[in-house]
C-alpha positions in Angstrom: 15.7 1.9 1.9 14.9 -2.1 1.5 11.9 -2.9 0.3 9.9 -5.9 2.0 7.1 -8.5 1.4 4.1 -7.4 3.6 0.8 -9.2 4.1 -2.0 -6.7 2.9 -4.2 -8.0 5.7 -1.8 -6.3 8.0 -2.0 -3.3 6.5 -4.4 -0.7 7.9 -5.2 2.5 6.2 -6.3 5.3 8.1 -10.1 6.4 7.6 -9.3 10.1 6.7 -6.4 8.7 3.8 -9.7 6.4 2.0 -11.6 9.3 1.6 -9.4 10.7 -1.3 -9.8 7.1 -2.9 -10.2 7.3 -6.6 -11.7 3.3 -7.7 -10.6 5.1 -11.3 -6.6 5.1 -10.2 -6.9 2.0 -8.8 -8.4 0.6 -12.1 -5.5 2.0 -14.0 -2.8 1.2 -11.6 -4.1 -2.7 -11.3 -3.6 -3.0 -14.9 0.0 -1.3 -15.0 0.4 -3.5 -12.0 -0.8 -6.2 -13.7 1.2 -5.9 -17.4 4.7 -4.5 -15.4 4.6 -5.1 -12.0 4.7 -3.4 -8.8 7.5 -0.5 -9.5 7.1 2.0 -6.6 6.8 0.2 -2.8 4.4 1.7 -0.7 5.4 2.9 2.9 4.2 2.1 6.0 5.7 2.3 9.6 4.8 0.0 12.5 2.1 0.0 14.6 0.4 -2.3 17.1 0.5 -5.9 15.8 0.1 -4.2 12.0 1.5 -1.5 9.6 -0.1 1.9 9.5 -0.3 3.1 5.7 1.7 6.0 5.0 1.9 6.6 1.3 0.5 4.3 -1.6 -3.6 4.1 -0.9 -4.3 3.8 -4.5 -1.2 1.2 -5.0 -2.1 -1.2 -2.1 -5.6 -1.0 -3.1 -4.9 -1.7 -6.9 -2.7 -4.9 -5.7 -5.4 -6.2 -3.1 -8.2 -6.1 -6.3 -5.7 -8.3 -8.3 -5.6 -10.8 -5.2 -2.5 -10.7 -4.2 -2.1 -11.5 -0.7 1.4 -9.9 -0.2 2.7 -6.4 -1.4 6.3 -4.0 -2.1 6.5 -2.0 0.6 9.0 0.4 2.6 9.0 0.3 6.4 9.8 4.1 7.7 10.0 5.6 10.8 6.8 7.5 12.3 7.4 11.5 12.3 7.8 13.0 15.5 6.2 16.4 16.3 
């Protein structure tokens, strides 16, 4: 899988992912993020005119509080049922 530059402005998370939000993690993972970089992508698939958040809340969170305007990411393909 190749990982990409996304804006984080074009990400959108769904409501029902941010309510397992832990502002602890993301504390945490902003300073790993900060000393190492950004080691795991996040993934997200397309949607209309932006990317739908599929994996990495805590991660695209963490990078958005360090004021990065771009972040890793993995573009998938949306599961059919």
């Amino acid at each position: 899988m190749k990982t990409v530059q996304i804006e984080i402005e074009k990400i959108y998370a769904p409501a029902k992912a941010r309510k397992g939000l832990k502002q602890d993690r993301v504390d945490e993972l902003a300073e790993d993020i900060l000393e190492n970089g950004q080691k795991t992508p996040i993934q997200v698939r397309t949607g209309q005119d932006r990317f739908v958040l599929i994996e990495g809340l805590h991660r695209l969170e963490a990078v958005r509080a360090l004021g990065e305007e771009n972040i890793d990411a993995v573009i998938v393909q949306a599961r059919r049922h």
